[in-house]
N, C-alpha and C positions, 0 to 999 in steps of 0.2 A: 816579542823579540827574544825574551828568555827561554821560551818553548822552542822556539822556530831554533836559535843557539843549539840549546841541547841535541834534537832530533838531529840534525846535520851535523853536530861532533857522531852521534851513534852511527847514524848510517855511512857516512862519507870520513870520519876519525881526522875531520881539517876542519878550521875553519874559513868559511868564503872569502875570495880576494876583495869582492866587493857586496853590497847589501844595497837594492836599490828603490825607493817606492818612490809614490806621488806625494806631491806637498800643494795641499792649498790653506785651509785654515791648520793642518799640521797634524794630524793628530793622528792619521794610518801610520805615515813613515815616521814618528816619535817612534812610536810603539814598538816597530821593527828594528829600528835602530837603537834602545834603549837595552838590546842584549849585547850591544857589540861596542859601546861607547866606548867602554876601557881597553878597549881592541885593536892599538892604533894602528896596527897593519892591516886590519880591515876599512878599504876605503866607504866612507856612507855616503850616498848620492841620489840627492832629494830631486825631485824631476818636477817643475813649476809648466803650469800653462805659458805660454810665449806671450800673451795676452794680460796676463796675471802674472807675472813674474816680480814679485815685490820684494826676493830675494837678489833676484839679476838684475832689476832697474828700480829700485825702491829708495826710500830713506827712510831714515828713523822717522816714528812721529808714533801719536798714540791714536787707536784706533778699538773701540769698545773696553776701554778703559788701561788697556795692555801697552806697551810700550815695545816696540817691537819695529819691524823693516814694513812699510806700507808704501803701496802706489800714491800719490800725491803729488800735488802743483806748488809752484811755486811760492804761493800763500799758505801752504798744508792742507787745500783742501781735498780729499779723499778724489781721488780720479778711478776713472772706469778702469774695470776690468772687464777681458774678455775670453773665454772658454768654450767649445762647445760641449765641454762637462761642468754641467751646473754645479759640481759638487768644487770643482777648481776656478770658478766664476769667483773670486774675494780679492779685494784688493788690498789683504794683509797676510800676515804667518803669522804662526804660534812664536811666543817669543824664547822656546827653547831652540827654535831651530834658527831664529837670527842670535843666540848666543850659540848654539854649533857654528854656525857662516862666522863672525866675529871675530873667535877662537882657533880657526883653520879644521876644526877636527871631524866636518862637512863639509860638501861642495855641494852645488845646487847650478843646476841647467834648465834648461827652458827647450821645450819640445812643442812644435805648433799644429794648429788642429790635425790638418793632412798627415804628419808624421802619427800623431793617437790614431787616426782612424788606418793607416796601417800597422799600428801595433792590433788593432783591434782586431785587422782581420789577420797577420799570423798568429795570433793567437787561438783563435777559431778557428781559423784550416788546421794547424799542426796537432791541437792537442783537443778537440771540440769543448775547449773551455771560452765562452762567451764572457769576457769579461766589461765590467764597468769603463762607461769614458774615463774615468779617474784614474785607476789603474794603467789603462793602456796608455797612458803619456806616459810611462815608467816603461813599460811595453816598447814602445815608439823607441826609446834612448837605445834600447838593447844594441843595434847594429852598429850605432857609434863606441860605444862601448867595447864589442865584440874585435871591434879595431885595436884597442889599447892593450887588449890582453888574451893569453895563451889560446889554446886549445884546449887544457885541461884547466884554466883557472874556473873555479867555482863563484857564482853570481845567484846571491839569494836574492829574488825578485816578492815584495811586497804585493800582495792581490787580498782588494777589497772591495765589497760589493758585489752586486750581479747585473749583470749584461742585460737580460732581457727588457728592463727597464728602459734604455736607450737606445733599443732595435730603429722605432720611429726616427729619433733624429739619425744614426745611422743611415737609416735608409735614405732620407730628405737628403744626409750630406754628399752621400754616393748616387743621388740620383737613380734609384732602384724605386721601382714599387710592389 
């Protein structure tokens, strides 16, 4: 986040309206976000599976020892989560980003399979970058987003991993062989 900060004050002399990555157990979109925390006019926007969404439909509870916002029933016990990115497949967060949610100084949305696998593929048409199921739910958000603000606002987009990995289910989920 502090690299990705710098290079976009050099090249572009602003910083982003918004900074957006993927949240499952937390730790891409910390990262990105972690240059811009002090930034309050930069809005952070954590993008959850709609299936795994422990930030938009969770409760407190503890979950590998952390304390944090987790999917659960009404006894606390740990409930499914569902993804078709294994990596967003958890039915908890990092508990920095349920003390971002908390504090107001994140937001966090939920983007469902069908929306990632069209981030997955403008992403791969417009720029031949293949990215990660994980990513492309941050991907997927872009057009709702693209709603709330300018023509020239600047939106630094979080990408990690690589794509090829996920071709298969890709393929399975579009019905391609």
């Amino acid at each position: 986040g502090r690299e990705a900060r710098e290079q976009l004050l050099e090249a572009e002399g602003a910083l982003p309206e918004a900074v957006v990555a993927c949240v499952g157990g937390g730790s891409n979109a910390i990262g990105m976000f972690a240059g811009f925390i002090d930034d309050p006019g930069v809005r952070l926007i954590g993008v959850e599976a709609a299936g795994a969404a422990s930030l938009g439909g969770g409760r407190t509870g503890v979950l590998h020892g952390s304390r944090s916002s987790i999917l659960a029933d009404d006894d606390g016990q740990i409930a499914d989560a569902h993804s078709i990115s294994a990596g967003l497949d958890y039915p908890g967060v990092g508990p920095e980003h349920a003390w971002l949610k908390e504090h107001e100084r994140a937001e966090y949305v939920a983007v469902t399979d069908v929306q990632a696998l069209a981030g997955f593929q403008l992403l791969s048409r417009s720029d031949g970058i293949i990215p990660a199921l994980e990513p492309a739910h941050a991907i997927g958000y872009l057009p709702t987003l693209a709603r709330e603000l300018g023509p020239d606002d600047i939106v630094l987009l979080g990408l990690s991993g690589r794509g090829d990995k996920d071709m298969g289910t890709v393929a399975a989920a579009l019905g391609v062989t």
